[in-house]
C-alpha positions as CSV (number, residue, x, y, z in Angstrom):
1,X,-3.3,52.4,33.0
2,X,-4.5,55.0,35.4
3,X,-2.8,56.1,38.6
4,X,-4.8,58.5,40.8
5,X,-8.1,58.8,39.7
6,X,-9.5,56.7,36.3
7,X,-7.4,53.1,36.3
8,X,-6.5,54.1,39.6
9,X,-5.1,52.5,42.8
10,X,-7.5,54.1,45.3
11,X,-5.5,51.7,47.7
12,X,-8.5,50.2,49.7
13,X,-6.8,48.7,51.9
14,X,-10.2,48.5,53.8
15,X,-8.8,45.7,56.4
16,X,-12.1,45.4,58.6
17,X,-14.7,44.8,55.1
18,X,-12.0,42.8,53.4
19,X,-11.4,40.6,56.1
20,X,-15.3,39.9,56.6
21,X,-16.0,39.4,52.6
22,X,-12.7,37.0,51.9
23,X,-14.0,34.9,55.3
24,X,-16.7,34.1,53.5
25,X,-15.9,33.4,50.4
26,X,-13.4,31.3,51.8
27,X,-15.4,29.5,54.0
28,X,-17.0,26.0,53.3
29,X,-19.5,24.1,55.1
30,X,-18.3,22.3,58.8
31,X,-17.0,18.8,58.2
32,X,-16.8,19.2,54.3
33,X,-13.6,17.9,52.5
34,X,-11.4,20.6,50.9
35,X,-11.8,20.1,47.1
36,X,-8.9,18.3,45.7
37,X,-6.9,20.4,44.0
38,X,-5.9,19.7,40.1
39,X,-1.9,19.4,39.4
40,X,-0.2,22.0,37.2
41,X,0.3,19.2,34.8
42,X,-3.3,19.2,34.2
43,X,-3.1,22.5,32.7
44,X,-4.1,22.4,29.1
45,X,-2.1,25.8,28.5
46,X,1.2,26.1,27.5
47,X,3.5,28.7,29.1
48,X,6.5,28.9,27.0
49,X,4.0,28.9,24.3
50,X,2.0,31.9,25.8
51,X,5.1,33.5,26.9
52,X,6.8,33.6,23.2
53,X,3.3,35.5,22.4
54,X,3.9,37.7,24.6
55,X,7.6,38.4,23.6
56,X,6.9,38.6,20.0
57,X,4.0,41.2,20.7
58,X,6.8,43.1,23.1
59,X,9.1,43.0,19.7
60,X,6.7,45.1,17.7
61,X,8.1,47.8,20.4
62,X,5.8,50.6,21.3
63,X,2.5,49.7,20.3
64,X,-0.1,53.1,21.4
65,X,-3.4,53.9,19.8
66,X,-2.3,54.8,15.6
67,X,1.3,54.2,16.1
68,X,3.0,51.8,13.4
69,X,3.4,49.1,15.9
70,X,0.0,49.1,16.7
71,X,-0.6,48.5,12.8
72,X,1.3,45.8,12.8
73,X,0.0,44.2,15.8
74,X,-3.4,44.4,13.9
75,X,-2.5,42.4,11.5
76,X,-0.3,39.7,13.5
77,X,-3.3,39.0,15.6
78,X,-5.8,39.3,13.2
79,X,-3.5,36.5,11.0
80,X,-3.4,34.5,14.5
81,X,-7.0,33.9,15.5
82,X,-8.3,33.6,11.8
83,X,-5.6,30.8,11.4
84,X,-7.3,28.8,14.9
85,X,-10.8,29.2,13.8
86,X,-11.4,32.6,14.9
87,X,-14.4,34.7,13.0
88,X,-12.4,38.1,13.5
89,X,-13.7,41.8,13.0
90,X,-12.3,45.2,13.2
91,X,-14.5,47.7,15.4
92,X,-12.6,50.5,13.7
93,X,-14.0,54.5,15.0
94,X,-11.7,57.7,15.4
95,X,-11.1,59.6,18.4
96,X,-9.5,62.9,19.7
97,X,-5.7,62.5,19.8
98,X,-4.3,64.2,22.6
99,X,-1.8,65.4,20.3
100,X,-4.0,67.2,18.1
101,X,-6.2,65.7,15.7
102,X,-7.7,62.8,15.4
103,X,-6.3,59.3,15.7
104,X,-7.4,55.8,14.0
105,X,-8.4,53.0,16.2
106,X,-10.0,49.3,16.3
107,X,-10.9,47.0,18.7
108,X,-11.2,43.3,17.4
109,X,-13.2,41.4,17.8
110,X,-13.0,37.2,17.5
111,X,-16.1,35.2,17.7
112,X,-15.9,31.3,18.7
113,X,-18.8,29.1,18.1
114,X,-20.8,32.5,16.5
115,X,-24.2,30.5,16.3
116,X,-24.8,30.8,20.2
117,X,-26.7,33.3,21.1
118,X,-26.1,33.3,24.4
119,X,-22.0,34.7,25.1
120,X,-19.6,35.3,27.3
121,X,-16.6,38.3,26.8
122,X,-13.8,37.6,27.2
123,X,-11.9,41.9,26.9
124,X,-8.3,42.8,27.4
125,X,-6.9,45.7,26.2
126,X,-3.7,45.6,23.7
127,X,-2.8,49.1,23.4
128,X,0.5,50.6,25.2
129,X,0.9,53.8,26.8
130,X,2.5,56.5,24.7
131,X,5.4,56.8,27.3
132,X,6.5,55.5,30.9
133,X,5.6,58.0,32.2
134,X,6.0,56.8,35.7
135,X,10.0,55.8,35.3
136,X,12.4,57.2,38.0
137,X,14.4,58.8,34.9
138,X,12.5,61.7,33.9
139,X,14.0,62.0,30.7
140,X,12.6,58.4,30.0
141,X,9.7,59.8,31.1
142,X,9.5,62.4,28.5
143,X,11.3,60.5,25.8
144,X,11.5,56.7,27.0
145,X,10.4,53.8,25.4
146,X,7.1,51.5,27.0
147,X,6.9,48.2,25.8
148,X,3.8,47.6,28.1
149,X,4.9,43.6,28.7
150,X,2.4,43.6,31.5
151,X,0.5,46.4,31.0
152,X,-1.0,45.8,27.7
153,X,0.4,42.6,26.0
154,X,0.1,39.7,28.9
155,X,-4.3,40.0,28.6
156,X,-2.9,39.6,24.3
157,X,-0.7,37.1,25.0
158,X,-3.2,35.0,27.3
159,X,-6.0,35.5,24.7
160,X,-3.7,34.0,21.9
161,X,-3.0,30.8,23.9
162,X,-6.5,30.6,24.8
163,X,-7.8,30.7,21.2
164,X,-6.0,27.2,20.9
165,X,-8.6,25.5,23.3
166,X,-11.9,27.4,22.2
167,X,-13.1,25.7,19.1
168,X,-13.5,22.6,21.1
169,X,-15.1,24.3,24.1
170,X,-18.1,22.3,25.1
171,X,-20.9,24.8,26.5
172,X,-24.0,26.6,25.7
173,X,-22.2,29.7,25.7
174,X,-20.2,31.1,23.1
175,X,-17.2,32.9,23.5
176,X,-16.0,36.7,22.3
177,X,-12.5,38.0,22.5
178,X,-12.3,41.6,22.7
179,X,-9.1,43.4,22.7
180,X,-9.7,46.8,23.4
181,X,-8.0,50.0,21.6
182,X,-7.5,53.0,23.5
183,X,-7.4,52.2,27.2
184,X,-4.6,54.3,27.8
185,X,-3.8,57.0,24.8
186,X,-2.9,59.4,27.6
187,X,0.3,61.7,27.4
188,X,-1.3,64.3,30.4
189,X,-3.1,62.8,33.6
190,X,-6.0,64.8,34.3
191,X,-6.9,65.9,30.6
192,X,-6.9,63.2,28.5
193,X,-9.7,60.2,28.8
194,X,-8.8,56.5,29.3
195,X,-10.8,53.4,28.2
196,X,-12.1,55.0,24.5
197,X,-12.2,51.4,23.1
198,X,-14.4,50.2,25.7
199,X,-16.3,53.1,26.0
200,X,-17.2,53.1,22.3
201,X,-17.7,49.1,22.2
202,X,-20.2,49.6,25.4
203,X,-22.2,52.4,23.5
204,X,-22.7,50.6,19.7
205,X,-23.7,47.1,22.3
206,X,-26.5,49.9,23.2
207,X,-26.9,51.7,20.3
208,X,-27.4,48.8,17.7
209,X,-27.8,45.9,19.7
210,X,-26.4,42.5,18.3
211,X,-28.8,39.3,18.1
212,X,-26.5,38.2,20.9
213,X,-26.5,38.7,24.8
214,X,-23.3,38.9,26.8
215,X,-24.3,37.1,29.9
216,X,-20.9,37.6,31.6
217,X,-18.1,39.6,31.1
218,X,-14.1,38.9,32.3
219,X,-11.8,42.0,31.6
220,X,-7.6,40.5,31.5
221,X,-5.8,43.1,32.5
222,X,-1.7,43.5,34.1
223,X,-1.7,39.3,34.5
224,X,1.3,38.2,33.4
225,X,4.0,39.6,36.9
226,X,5.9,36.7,37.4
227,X,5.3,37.5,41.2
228,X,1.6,37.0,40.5
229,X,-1.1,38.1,43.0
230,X,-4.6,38.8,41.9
231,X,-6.9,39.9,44.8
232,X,-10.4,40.8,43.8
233,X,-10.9,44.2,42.7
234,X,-13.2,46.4,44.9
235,X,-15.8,47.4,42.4
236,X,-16.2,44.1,41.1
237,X,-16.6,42.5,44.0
238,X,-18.9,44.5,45.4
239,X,-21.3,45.2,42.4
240,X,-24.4,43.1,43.0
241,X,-24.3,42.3,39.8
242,X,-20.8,40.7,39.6
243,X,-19.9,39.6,42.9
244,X,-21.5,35.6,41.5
245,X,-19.3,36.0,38.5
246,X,-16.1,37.2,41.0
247,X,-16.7,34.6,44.0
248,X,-17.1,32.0,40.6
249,X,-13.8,32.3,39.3
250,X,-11.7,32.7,42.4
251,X,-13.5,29.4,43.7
252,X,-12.3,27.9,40.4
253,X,-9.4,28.9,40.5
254,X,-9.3,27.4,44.8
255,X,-10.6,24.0,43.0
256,X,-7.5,23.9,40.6
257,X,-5.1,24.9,43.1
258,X,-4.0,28.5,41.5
259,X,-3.3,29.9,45.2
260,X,-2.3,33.1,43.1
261,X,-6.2,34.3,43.1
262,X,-6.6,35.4,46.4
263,X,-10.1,36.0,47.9
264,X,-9.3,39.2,49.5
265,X,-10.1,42.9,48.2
266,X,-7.1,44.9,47.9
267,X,-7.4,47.7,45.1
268,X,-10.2,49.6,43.5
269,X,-9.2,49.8,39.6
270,X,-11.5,52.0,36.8
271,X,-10.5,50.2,34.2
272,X,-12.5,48.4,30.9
273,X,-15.0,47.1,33.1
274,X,-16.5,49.6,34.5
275,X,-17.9,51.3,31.1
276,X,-18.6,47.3,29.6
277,X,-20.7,47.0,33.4
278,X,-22.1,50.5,33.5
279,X,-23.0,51.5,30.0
280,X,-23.4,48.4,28.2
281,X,-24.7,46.9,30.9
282,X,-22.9,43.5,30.7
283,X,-21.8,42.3,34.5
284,X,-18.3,42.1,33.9
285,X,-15.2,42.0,36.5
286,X,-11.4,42.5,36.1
287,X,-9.0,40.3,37.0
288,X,-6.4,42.7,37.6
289,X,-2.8,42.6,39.9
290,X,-2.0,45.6,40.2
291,X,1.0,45.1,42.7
292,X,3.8,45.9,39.8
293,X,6.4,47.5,40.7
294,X,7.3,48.0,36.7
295,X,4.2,49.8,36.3
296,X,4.4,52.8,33.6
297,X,8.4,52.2,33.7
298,X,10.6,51.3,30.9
299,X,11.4,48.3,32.8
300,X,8.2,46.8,32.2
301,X,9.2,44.4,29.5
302,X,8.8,40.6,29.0
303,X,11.7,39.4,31.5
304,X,9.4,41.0,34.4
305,X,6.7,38.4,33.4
306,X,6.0,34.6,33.5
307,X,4.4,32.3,31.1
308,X,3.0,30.3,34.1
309,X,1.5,33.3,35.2
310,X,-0.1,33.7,31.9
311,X,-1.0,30.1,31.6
312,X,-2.2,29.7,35.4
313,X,-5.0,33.0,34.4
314,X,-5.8,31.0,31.1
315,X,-6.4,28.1,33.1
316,X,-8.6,29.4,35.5
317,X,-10.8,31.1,33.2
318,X,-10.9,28.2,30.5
319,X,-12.2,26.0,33.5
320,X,-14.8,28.7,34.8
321,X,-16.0,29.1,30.5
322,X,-16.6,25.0,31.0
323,X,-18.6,24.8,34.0
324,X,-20.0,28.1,33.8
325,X,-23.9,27.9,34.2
């Protein structure tokens, strides 16, 4: 995840436009009822459940773009959403290892209800950074250890919980899992490129386009902070092309109680999206909290997350996937 200038905090704070935008988003019509909101009992995920997924993905240990826990992440979650129903696919292409080189990647893909033609994407990216390069000890930072709990595995994690509920998912939309490779092989910032998985995945959508359409896109990215606060992100928000699909969710989320969505702006993030959105042309926003103080450090491991954060995400977006129009 990018700091400055790609997956970056650009820190809008933009108080006067943010104010304006989350008034009315918020705002209802005079006289009408709040919406009752649904009980966390209602939630059909199950955190402990989700958060076990994310500790077991966390055990594989460092899991960057060719690495030998990467490998062997392949092949747990390509094991895991075959066994719930899942058609699953390796996007498999090479890129330029900052190293030197060339390095092997694959983004997988897992299909629910394959024969609709109309789809929804449902991205996160499971890669880690090579190093925490961020950590207060900079010989951690040279020669640490980056788990990515947050930053790469709670998207994962909330993916493999979701699976459980999709092959019964009533709508005329189908549903695609993506889990990107490559969003952060980065060992210098400045010099080396972020977001190859989505980059490539966005150019073959062009290049040799499926029989499918992607009608919406959701990118799960840095969701699982056990002080969880997802604000929209800027670009998103204020795309014209996904501010319906933003304002969608976050009302969902208002409907079922999940006070953690917050309709404010308070980041811009390049991340996924923006080369799904801009090259593939698929309207897709990230639901993104980027307030973590763990970010890039070796301390971002699973004991800095929550499975009801996990779950409480899932939630939302398994609700917006069944009344999605």
């Amino acid at each position: 995840m990018n700091n400055q200038l790609t997956k970056s905090v650009l820190a809008v704070l933009a108080m006067g436009l943010t104010a304006a935008l989350a008034g009315s988003a918020r705002s209802a019509a005079p006289g009408a009822a709040a919406p009752e909101a649904a009980s966390a009992t209602d939630n059909p995920l199950d955190a402990l459940r989700a958060y076990r997924y994310l500790e077991q993905l966390c055990a594989l240990g460092p899991r960057y773009s060719g690495s030998p826990g990467m490998k062997q992440q392949q092949a747990l979650l390509v094991e895991h959403f075959k066994k719930l129903g899942g058609q699953v696919s390796l996007q498999e292409f090479r890129a330029k290892n900052p190293l030197g080189g060339t390095v092997s990647m694959a983004n997988i893909i897992v299909q629910w209800h394959p024969e609709r033609k109309d789809r929804i994407l449902l991205a996160a990216h499971y890669d880690t950074r090579p190093l925490p390069d961020r950590d207060p000890n900079p010989i951690a930072r040279q020669r640490g250890t980056f788990v990515g709990a947050n930053d790469g595995a709670s998207g994962t994690a909330t993916l493999m919980e979701l699976a459980r509920l999709m092959p019964g998912l009533e709508s005329k939309y189908g549903v695609d899992f993506v889990l990107l490779d490559g969003e952060e092989l980065v060992y210098q910032e400045g010099r080396d490129p972020y977001c190859l998985g989505a980059t490539w995945f966005a150019r073959q959508y062009v290049a040799k386009p499926p029989e499918h359409k992607y009608h919406w896109g959701v990118l799960l990215d840095m969701i699982g902070d056990s002080d969880l606060q997802i604000y929209y992100e800027q670009q998103s928000f204020v795309w014209r092309n996904t501010r319906p699909l933003v304002e969608e969710i976050w009302k969902t989320a208002q409907r079922l109680g999940v006070d953690e969505f917050i309709p404010r702006i308070k980041y811009q993030v390049t991340d996924d999206h923006v080369a799904l959105r801009n090259i593939a042309k698929i309207p897709t926003c990230d639901v993104i909290d980027f307030d973590y103080p763990a970010w890039h450090t070796e301390a971002d491991v699973p004991r800095r997350c929550s499975g009801t954060s996990l779950a409480k995400v899932g939630w939302v977006v398994y609700e917006w996937l069944r009344t999605v129009q």
